[in-house]
C-alpha positions as CSV (number, residue, x, y, z in Angstrom):
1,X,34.7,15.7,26.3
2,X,33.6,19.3,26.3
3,X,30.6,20.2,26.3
4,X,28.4,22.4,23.4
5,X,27.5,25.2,24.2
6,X,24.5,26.2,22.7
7,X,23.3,29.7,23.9
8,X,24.4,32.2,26.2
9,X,21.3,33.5,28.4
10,X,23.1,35.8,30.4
11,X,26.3,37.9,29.6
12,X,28.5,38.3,32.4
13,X,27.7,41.3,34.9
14,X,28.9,43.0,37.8
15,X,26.7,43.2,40.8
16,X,27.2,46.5,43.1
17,X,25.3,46.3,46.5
18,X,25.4,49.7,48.6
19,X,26.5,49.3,52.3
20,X,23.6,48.7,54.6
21,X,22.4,51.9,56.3
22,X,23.5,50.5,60.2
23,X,27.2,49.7,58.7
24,X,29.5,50.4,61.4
25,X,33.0,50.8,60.3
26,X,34.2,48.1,62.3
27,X,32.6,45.6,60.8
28,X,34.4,46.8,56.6
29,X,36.3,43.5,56.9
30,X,32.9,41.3,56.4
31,X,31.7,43.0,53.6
32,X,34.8,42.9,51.4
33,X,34.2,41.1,48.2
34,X,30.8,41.2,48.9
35,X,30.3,45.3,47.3
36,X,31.2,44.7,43.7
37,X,31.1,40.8,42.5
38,X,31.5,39.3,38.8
39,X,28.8,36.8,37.9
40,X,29.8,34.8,35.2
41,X,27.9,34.3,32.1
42,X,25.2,32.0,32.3
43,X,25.1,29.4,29.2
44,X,22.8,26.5,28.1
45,X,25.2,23.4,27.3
46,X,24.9,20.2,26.0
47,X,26.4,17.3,27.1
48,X,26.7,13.8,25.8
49,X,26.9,10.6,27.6
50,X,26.4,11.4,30.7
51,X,24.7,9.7,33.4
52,X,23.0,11.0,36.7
53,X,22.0,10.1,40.2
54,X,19.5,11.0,42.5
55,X,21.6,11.9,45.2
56,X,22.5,15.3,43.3
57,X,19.6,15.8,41.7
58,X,17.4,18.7,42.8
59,X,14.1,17.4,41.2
60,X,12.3,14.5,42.4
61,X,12.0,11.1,40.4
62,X,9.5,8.0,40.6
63,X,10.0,6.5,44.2
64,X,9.5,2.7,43.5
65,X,6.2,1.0,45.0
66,X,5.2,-2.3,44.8
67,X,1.8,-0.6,43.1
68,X,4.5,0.3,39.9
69,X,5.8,-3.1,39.9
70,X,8.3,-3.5,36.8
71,X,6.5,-0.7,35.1
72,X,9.5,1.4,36.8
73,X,12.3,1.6,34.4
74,X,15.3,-0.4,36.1
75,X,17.1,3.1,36.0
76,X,14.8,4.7,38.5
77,X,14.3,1.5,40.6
78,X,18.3,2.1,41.1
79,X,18.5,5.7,41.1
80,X,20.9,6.5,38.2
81,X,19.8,6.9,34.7
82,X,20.9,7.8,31.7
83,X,20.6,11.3,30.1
């Protein structure tokens, strides 16, 4: 299933960076693609059923303790939930 897209924050934009100012000529082959680069359009989207683990997640998440007990929802006591 697709998801919904329901805003566009960002349009899509190029990014120009100037050469730095000790570029030496013999070193044009590292910065090529690196001068002018599309960044695509950054969108808010919705997904539906979808589930998630910790192991990608970038943000952390209640660490079970015995001091919770079973006041941890099973979900986090595993590390995948729901969304």
């Amino acid at each position: 299933m697709k998801p919904e897209v329901l805003a566009t924050i960002y349009a899509e934009t190029v990014a120009r960076r100037k050469l730095p100012v000790n570029f030496n000529e013999d070193h044009r082959a590292l910065f090529e693609g690196e001068l002018e680069r599309v960044i695509a359009e950054t969108r808010l989207l919705k997904f539906e059923d979808v589930w998630a683990s910790r192991a990608n997640a970038s943000r952390r998440y209640p660490v079970p303790t015995p001091e919770l007990g079973t006041n941890v929802p099973s979900a986090a006591r595993t590390g995948i939930s729901r969304v």
